[in-house]
C-alpha positions as CSV (number, residue, x, y, z in Angstrom):
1,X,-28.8,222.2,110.9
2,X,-26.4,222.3,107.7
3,X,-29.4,222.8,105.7
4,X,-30.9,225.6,107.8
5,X,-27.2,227.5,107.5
6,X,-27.1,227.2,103.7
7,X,-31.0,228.9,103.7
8,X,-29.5,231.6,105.7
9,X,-26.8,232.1,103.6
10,X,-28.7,231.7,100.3
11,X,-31.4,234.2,101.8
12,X,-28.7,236.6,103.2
13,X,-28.0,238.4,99.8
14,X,-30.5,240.9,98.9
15,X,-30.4,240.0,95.1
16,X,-31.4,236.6,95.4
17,X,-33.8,237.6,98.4
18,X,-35.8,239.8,95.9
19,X,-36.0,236.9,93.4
20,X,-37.4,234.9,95.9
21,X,-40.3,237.7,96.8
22,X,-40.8,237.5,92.9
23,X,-41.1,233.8,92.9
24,X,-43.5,233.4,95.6
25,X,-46.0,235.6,93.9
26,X,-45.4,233.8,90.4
27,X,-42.8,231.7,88.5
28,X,-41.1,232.9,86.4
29,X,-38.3,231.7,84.1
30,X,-34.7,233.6,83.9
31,X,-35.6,236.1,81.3
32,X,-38.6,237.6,82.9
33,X,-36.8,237.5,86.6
34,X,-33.8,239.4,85.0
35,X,-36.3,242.4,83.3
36,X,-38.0,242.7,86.9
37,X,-35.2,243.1,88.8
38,X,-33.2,245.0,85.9
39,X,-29.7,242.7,86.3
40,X,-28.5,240.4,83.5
41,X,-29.9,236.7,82.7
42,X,-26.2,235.7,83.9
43,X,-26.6,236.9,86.7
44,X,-29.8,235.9,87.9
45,X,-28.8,232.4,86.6
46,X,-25.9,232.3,88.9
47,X,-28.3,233.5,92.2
48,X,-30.5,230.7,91.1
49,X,-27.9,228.2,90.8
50,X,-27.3,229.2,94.7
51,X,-30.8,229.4,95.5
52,X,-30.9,225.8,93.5
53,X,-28.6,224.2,95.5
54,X,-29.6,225.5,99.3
55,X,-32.8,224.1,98.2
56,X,-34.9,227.3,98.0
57,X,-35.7,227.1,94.5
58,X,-36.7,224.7,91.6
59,X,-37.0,224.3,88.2
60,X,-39.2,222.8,85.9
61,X,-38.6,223.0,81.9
62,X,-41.6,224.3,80.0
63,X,-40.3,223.9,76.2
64,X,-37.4,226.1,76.1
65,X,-37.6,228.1,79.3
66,X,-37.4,226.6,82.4
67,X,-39.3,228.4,85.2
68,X,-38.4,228.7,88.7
69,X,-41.1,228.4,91.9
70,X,-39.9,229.0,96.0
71,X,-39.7,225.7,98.3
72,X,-42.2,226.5,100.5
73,X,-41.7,223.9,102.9
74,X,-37.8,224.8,103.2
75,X,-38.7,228.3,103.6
76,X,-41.4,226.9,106.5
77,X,-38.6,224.4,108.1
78,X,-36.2,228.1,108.3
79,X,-39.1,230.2,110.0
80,X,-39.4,227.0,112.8
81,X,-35.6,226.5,113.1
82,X,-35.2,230.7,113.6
83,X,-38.2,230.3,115.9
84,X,-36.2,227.7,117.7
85,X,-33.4,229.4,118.4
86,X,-35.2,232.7,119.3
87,X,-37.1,230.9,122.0
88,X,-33.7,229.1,123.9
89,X,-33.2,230.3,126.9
90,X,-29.3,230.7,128.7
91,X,-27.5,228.2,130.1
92,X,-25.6,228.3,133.1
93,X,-21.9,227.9,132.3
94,X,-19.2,227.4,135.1
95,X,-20.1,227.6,138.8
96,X,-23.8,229.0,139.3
97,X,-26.4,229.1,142.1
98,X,-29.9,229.3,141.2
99,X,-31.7,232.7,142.8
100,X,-34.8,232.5,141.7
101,X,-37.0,230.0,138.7
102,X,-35.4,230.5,135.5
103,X,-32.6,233.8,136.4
104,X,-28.7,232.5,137.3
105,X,-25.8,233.9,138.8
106,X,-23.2,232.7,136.2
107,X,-19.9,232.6,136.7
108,X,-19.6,235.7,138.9
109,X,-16.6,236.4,141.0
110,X,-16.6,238.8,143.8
111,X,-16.4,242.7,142.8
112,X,-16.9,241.8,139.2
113,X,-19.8,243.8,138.5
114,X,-19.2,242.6,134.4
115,X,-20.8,239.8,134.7
């Protein structure tokens, strides 16, 4: 799960979730990523070096240039961990009584409607 988080958070910035939409239609190396998206090398080095470590993106040198491609597979293994947790359903907490197949009267006290 520590690995799913740090995809999250890698993904959650819009800057380096714009690089990766690059990257999965081509790689590209820092120079080309930084005229597309129109934000210095520095700073598209530093997103990558983010991206790098969650796992999202590599590198491969090419003479001088190194040039960056998406994970696919640790973009997949997100997708089924979000899928996952979209599909959980609740569980009953305290003292409940079953009404019907799959719906729970949780923790409800008399004349508390809250709940």
């Amino acid at each position: 799960m520590d690995n799913f988080r740090e995809t999250l958070k890698a993904l959650a910035d819009e800057t380096r979730l714009k690089l990766v939409t690059l990257l999965l239609s081509h790689d590209f190396c820092v120079g080309a990523l930084a005229k597309h998206l129109g934000i210095s090398e520095a700073a598209v080095s530093q997103h990558l070096q983010l991206l790098r470590k969650a796992g999202v993106v590599k590198g491969e040198k090419r003479g001088y240039y190194t040039h960056y491609t998406v994970d696919r597979e640790v973009l997949k293994e997100a997708a089924k961990n979000l899928l996952e947790l979209a599909s959980r359903t609740p569980e009953c907490q305290g003292d409940c009584r079953k009404r019907t197949a799959g719906e729970h009267q949780c923790c409800r006290k008399e004349g508390n409607s809250d709940v």
